[in-house]
C-alpha positions as CSV (number, residue, x, y, z in Angstrom):
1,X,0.0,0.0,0.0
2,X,1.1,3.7,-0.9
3,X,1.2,6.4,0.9
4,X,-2.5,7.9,1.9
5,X,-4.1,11.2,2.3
6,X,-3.4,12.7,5.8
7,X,-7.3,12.4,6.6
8,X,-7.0,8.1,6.1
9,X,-4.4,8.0,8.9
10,X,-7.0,10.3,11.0
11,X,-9.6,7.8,10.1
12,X,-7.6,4.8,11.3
13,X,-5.3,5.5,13.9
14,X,-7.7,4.5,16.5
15,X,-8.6,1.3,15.2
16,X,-5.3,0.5,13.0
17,X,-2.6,-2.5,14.2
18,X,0.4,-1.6,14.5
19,X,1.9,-4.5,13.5
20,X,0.0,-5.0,10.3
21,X,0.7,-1.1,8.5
22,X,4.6,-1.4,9.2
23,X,7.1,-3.4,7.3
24,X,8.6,-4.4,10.9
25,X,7.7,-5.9,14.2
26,X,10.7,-3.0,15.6
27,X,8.9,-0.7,12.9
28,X,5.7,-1.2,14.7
29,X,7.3,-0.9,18.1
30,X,8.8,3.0,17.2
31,X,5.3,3.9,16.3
32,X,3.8,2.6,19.6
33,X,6.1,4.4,21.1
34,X,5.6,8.0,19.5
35,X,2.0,7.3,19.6
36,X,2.1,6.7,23.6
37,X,4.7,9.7,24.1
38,X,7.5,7.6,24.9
39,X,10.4,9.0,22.4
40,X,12.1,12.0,22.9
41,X,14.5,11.0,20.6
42,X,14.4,9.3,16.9
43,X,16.5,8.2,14.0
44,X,15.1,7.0,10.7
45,X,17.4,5.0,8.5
46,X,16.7,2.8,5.2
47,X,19.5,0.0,6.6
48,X,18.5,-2.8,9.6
49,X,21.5,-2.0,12.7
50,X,18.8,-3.2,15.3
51,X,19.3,-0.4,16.9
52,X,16.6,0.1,19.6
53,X,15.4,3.7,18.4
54,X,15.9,4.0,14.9
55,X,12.9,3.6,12.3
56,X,14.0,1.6,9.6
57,X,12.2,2.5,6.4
58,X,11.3,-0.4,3.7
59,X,8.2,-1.0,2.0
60,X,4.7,-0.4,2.1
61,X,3.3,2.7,4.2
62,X,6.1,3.2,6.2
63,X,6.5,6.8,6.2
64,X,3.3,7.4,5.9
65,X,2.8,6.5,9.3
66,X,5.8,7.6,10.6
67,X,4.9,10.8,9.7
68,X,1.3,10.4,11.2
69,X,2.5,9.8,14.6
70,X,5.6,12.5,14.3
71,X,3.1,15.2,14.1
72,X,1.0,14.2,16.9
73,X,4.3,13.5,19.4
74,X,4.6,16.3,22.1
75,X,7.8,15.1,23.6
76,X,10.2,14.7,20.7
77,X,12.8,16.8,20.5
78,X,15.8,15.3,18.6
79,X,15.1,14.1,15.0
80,X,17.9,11.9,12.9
81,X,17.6,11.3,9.0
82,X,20.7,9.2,8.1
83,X,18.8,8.3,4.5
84,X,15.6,8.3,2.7
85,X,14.2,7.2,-0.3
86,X,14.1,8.7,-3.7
87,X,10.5,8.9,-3.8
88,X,8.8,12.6,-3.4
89,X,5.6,10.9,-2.0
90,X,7.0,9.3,0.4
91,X,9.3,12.2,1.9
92,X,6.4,14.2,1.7
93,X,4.6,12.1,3.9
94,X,7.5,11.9,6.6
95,X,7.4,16.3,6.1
96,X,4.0,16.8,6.4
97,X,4.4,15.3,10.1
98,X,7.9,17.2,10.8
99,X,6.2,20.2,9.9
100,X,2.9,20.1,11.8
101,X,5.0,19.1,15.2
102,X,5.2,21.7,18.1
103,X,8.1,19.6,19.9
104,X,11.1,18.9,17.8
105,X,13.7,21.3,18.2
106,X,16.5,19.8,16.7
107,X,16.8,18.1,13.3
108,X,19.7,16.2,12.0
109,X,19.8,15.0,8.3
110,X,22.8,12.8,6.9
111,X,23.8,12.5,3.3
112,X,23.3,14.4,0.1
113,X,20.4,16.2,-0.3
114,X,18.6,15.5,-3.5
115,X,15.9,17.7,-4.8
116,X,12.6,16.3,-3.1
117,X,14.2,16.4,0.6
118,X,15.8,20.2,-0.6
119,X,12.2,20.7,-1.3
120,X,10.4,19.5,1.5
121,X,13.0,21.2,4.0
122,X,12.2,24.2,2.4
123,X,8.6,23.8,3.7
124,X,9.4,23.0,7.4
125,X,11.6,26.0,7.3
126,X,8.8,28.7,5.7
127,X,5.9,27.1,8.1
128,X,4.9,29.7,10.4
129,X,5.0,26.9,12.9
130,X,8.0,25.5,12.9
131,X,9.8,25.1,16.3
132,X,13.4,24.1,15.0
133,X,16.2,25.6,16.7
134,X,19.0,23.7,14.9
135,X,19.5,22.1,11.7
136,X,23.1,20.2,11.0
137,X,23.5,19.1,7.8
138,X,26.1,15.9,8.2
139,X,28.4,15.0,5.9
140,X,26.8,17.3,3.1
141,X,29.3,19.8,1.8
142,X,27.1,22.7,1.1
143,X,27.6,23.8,-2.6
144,X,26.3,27.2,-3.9
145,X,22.9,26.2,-5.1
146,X,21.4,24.6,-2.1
147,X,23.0,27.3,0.1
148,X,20.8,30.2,-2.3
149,X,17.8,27.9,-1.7
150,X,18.3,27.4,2.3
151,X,18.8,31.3,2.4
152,X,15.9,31.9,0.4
153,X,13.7,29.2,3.0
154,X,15.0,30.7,6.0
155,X,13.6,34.1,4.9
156,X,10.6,34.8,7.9
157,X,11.9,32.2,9.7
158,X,11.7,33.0,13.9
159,X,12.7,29.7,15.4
160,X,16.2,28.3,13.8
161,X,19.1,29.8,16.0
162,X,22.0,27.8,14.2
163,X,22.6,26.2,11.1
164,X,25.4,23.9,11.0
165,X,26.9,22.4,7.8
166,X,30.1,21.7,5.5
167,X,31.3,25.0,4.2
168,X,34.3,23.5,2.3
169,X,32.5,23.9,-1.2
170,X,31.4,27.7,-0.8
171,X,32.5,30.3,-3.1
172,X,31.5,33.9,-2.1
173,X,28.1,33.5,-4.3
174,X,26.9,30.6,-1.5
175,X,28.0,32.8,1.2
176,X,26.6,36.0,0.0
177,X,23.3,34.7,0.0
178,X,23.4,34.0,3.6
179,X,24.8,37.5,4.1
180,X,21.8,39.0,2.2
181,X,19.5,36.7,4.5
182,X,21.1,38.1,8.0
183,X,20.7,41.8,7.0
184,X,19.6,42.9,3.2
185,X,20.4,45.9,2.7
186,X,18.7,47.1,-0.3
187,X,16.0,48.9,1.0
188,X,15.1,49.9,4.6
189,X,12.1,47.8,4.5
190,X,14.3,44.9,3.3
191,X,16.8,45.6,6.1
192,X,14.1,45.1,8.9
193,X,12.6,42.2,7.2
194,X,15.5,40.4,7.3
195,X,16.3,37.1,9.8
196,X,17.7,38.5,12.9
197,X,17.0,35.1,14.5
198,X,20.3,32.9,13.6
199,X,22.8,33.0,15.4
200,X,25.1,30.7,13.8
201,X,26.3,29.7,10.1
202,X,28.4,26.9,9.4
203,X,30.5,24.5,11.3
């Protein structure tokens, strides 16, 4: 089964098992968890370490539900993406529940970031809800383009206090775009719209 609208997993939450919409008895376990309130901490992963806390993503609905039960969580703070599928529909669904949390403060995402998860980022970062004080992107160097597309997210962002990521592969284009976002200075409107929220840029 594919990934559903958001009102299915509404509709079935209550009466859904666990153990039949996950691709994983330890799968089904992470969501009982994060439904009850247990987790304050997470890592999702598409390779099997049995590692206690880490979702492992395979087939089916996975992240469908995953991101069902992320968005209802109050007590997770600390999220870890060391991978993710190529598919759009299926990052979308793990975003839409990222996004709609109050809790997670912190979000860690590993690896190179292809166009969907650039894109879906980019809609945690413009929600007017998001709660994200740090984002570290891990073992990613930053190259121009994404760094123009972060800057361009991040503008009306209130929450993220530090950015951390890989500056090796900046030239003074990726960098001035950051500049522009901390204080743009080409009009006095543009000046006072600017992010005076971050605090730090870079490793």
């Amino acid at each position: 089964m594919g990934v559903q609208a958001s009102s299915y997993y509404q509709a079935h939450a209550q009466s859904v098992d666990l153990n039949e919409i996950t691709s994983s008895d330890h799968n089904a376990k992470i969501l009982r968890r994060l439904r009850d309130n247990e987790l304050t901490s997470l890592s999702i992963q598409q390779h099997d370490d049995d590692v206690f806390d880490k979702f492992v993503v395979q087939e089916g609905d996975d992240l469908g539900w995953l991101g069902y039960f992320i968005e209802r969580n109050k007590v997770l703070t600390v999220l870890f993406i060391e991978d993710l599928p190529g598919y759009r529909e299926q990052i979308t669904a793990l975003v839409r529940g990222i996004e709609l949390n109050r809790s997670i403060r912190a979000l860690h995402i590993f690896g190179d970031l292809g166009e969907a998860v650039l894109s879906s980022l980019s809609t945690v970062l413009q929600s007017e809800s998001c709660s994200l004080t740090s984002l570290a992107l891990r073992s990613i160097p930053l190259g121009d383009d994404t760094a123009a597309a972060l800057a361009d997210a991040l503008k009306g962002n209130k929450s993220l206090k530090y950015l951390y990521f890989d500056p090796a592969a900046l030239t003074s284009d990726g960098w001035s775009a950051f500049s522009g976002l901390l204080c743009d200075t080409s009009s006095i409107s543009n000046i006072y719209a600017s992010n005076h929220t971050l605090q730090t840029i870079g490793y």
